[in-house]
VMD Tcl script that draws the C-alpha trace (Angstrom):
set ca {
  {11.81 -0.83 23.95}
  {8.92 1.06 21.64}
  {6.46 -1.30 20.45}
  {5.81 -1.93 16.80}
  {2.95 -0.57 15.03}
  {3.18 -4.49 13.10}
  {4.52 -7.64 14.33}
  {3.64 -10.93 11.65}
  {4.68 -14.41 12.15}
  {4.71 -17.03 9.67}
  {1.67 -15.26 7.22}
  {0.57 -17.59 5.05}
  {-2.10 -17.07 2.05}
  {-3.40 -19.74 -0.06}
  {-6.12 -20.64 -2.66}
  {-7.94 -23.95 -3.91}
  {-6.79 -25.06 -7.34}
  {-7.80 -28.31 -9.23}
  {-4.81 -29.41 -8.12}
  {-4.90 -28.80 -4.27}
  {-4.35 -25.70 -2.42}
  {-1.60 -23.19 -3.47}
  {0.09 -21.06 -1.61}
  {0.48 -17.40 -2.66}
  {2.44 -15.86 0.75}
  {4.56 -18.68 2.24}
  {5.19 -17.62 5.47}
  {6.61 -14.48 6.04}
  {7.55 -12.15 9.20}
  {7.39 -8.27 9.22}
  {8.24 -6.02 11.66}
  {7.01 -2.42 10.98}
  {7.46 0.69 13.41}
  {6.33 4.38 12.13}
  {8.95 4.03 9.43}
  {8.24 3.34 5.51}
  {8.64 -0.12 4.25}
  {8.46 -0.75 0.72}
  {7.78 -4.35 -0.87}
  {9.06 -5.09 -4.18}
  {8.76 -8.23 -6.56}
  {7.55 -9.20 -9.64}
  {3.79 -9.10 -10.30}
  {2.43 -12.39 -8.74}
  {5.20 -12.65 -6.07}
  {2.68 -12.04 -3.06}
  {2.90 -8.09 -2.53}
  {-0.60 -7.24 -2.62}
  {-2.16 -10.14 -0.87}
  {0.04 -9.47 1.70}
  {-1.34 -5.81 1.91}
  {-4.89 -7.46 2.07}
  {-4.16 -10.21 4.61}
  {-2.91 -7.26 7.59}
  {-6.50 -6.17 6.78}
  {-8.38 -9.51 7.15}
  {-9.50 -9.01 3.75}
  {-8.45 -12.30 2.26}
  {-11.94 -13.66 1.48}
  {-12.96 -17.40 0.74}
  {-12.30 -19.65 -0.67}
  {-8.77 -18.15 0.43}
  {-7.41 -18.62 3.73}
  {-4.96 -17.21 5.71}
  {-3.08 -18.23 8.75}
  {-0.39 -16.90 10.82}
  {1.30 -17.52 14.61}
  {0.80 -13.88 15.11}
  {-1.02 -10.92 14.00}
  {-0.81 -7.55 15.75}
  {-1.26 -4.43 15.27}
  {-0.20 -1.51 18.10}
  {-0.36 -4.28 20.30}
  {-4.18 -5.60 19.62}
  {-3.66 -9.07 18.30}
  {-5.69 -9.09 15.09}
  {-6.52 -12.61 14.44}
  {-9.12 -13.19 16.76}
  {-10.94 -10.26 16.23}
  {-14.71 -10.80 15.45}
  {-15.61 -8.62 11.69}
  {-17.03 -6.03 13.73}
  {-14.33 -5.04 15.57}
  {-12.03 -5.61 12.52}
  {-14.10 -3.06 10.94}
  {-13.70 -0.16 13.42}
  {-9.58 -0.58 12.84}
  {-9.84 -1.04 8.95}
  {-9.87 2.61 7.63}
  {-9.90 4.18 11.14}
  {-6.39 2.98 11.90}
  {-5.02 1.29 8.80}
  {-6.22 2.64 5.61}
  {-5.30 0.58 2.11}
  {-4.91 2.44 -1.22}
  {-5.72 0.06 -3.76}
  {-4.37 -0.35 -7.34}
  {-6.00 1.79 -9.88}
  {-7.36 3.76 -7.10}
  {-9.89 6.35 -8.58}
  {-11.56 3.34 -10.04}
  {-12.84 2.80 -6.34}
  {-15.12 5.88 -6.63}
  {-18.52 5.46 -7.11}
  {-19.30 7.17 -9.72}
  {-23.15 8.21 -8.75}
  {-21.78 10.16 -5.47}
  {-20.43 13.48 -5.26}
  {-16.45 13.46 -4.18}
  {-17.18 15.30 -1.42}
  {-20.16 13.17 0.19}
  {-17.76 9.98 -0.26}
  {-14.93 11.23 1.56}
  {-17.69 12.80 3.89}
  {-18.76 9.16 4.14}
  {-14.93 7.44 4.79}
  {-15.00 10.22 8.15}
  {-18.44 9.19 8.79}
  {-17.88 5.52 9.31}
  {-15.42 6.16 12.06}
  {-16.16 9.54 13.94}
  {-19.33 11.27 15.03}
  {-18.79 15.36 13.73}
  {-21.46 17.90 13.39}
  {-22.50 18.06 9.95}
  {-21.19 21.53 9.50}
  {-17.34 20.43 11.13}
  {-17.67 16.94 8.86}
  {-17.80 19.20 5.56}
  {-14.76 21.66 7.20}
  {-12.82 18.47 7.89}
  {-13.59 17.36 4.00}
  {-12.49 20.71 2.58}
  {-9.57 20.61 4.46}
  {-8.23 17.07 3.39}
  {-9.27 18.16 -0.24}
  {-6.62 21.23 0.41}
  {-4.01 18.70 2.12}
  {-4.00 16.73 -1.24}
  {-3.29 19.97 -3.04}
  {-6.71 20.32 -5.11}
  {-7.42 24.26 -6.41}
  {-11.31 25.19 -5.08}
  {-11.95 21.87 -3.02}
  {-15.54 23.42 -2.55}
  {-16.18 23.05 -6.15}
  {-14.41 19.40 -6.11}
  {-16.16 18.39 -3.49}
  {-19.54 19.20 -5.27}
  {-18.32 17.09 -8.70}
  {-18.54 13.80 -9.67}
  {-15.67 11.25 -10.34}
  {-15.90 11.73 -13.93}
  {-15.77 14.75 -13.59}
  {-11.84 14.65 -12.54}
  {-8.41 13.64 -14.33}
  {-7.00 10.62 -13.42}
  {-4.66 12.62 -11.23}
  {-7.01 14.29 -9.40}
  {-8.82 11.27 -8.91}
  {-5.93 9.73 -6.98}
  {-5.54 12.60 -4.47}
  {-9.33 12.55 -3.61}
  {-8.77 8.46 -3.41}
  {-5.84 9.55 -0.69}
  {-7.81 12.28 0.68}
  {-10.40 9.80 1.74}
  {-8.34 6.98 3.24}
  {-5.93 9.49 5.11}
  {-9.39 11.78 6.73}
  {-9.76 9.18 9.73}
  {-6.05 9.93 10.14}
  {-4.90 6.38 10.69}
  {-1.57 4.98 12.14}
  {-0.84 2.61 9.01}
  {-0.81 3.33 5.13}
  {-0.92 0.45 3.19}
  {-0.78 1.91 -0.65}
  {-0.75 -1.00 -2.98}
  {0.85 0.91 -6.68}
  {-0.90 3.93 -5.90}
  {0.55 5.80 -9.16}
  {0.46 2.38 -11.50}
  {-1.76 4.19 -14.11}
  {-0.48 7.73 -13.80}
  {1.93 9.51 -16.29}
  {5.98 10.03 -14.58}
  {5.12 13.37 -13.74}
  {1.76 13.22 -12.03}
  {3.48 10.29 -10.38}
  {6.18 11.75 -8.73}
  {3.12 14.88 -7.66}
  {1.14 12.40 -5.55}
  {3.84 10.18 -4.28}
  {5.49 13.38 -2.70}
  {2.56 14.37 -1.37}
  {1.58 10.62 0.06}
  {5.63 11.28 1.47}
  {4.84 14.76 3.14}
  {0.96 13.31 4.80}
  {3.16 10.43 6.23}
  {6.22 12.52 7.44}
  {3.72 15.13 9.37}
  {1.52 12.82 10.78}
  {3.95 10.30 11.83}
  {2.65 7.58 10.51}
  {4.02 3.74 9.07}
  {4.13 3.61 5.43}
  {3.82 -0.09 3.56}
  {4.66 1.05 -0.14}
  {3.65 -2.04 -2.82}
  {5.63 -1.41 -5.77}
  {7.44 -3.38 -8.70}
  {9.64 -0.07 -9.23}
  {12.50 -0.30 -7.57}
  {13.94 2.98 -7.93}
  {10.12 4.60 -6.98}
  {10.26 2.38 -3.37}
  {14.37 3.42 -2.87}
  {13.16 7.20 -3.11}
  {10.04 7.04 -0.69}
  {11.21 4.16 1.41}
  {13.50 3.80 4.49}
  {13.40 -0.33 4.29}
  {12.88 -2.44 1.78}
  {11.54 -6.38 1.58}
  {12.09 -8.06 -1.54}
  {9.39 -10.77 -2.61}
  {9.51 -13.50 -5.29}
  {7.04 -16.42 -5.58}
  {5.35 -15.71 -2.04}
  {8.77 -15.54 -0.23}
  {10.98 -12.72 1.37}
  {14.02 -13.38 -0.36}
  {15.58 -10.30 0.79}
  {15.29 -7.29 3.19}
  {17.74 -4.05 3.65}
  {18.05 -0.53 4.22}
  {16.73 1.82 0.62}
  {20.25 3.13 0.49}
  {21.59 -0.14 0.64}
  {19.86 -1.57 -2.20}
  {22.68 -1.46 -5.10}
  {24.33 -3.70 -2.52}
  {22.10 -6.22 -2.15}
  {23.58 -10.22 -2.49}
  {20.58 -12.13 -3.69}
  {20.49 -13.67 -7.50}
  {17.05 -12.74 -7.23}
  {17.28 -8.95 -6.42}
  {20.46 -8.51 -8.41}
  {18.32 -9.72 -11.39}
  {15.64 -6.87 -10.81}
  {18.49 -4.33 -10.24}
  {19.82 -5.42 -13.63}
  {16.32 -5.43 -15.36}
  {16.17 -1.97 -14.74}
  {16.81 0.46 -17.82}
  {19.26 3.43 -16.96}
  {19.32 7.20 -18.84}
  {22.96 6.48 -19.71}
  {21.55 3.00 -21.34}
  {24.26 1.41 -23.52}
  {23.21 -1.96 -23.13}
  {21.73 -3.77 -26.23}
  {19.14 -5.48 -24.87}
  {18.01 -5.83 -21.03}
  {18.84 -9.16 -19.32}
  {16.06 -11.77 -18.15}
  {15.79 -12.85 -14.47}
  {18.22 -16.26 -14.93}
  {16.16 -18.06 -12.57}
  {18.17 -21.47 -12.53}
  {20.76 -18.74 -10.28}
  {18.80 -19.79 -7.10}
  {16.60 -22.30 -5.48}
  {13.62 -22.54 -2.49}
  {11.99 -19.87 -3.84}
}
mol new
graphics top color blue
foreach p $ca { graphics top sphere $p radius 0.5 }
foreach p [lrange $ca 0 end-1] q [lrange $ca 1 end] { graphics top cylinder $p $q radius 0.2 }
display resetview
């Protein structure tokens, strides 16, 4: 039997409040080969700090627990920072929201990715800046020498996001974690670096964890889907299998969705009284 690239028992996140300590991921499990998993919900339901927490990077006054942690086998939660450090980016690599908003702006594109290859491999200087031009050309940017010698400002918005996925994908990790890596992107540039996030993952046969709230986006670029609502998987099947799904919860998202042959008046509201426990 292969091994999974993720095995998670009982994750659990939560966060002091005046009023005790809330819980923002109530205990879930995920199983993850080299497949592509997308995780769905309404914002606040847990997607993203369930992203985070496979990296460690759920910082206090959070705290996160779980029976088990592991990753290709190496069981994560033990881990001293250090050695967390040498997997994070080097074997799972996060896109975060708004992701060319992560660039520092003072630092030529180029150096920065230089910088992501850097932290986790020792290259010749002259290799290190082939192995940059190269990813630039892999992310489909025209003239990646002159890209790599401009500065974030310097780039659209859609641009930006291909250098953001140039950089986490150059230590050519096992895991992509991409946490609404198109959120502030226009349909068609959308669709552009999606495919291309697609084709990186395809060649290099990697697992794909795909944070969305779009539903149709995730049953597109997705081969499984988990369906979160209030810190709870309420749901998992197969992409295709998604119009068929039973729960009140997911059938409410499905319905929230506006069609091109629209001929509903208005859209109809989650009816959350339809279910309970979560």
């Amino acid at each position: 039997m292969t091994r999974p690239l993720l095995d998670i028992r009982n994750l659990r996140v939560s966060f002091p409040t005046p009023n005790g300590r809330v819980e923002v991921v109530k205990g879930i499990d995920l199983t993850l080969g080299r497949e592509r998993l997308g995780i769905v919900g309404e914002s606040g339901s847990g997607k993203s700090m369930t992203g985070r927490a496979i990296l460690r990077l759920i910082r206090k006054p959070g705290r996160m627990t779980a029976d088990r942690m592991a990753f290709d086998g190496i069981d994560l939660l033990p881990l001293p920072d250090r050695r967390m450090r040498d997997i994070r980016g080097a074997r799972i690599s996060m896109i975060m929201q708004d992701p060319k908003f992560s660039l520092n702006p003072v630092i030529t594109i180029g150096a920065q990715i230089a910088e992501a290859l850097r932290a986790h491999e020792r290259l010749p200087r002259r290799q290190e800046q082939a192995r940059v031009i190269e990813m630039l050309d892999a992310v489909r940017i025209n003239d990646p020498e002159r890209v790599a010698r401009m500065y974030p400002h310097q780039v659209s918005g859609g641009m930006g996001q291909r250098v953001m996925i140039a950089m986490m994908l150059i230590p050519r990790p096992d895991l992509l974690i991409a946490d609404e890596p198109t959120s502030a992107l226009d349909v068609s540039v959308q669709a552009q670096v999606l495919d291309l996030i697609d084709e990186l993952v395809r060649e290099d046969g990697m697992g794909l964890i795909l944070i969305s709230h779009d539903l149709n986006l995730v049953v597109r670029y997705c081969d499984r889907i988990m369906v979160m609502n209030a810190g709870q998987v309420v749901e998992e099947c197969a992409a295709s299998e998604l119009h068929n799904a039973t729960h009140p919860y997911t059938r409410g998202l499905l319905a929230s969705v506006p069609r091109m042959d629209e001929d509903r008046d208005e859209l109809p509201v989650l009816d959350r009284t339809a279910w309970s426990g979560t």
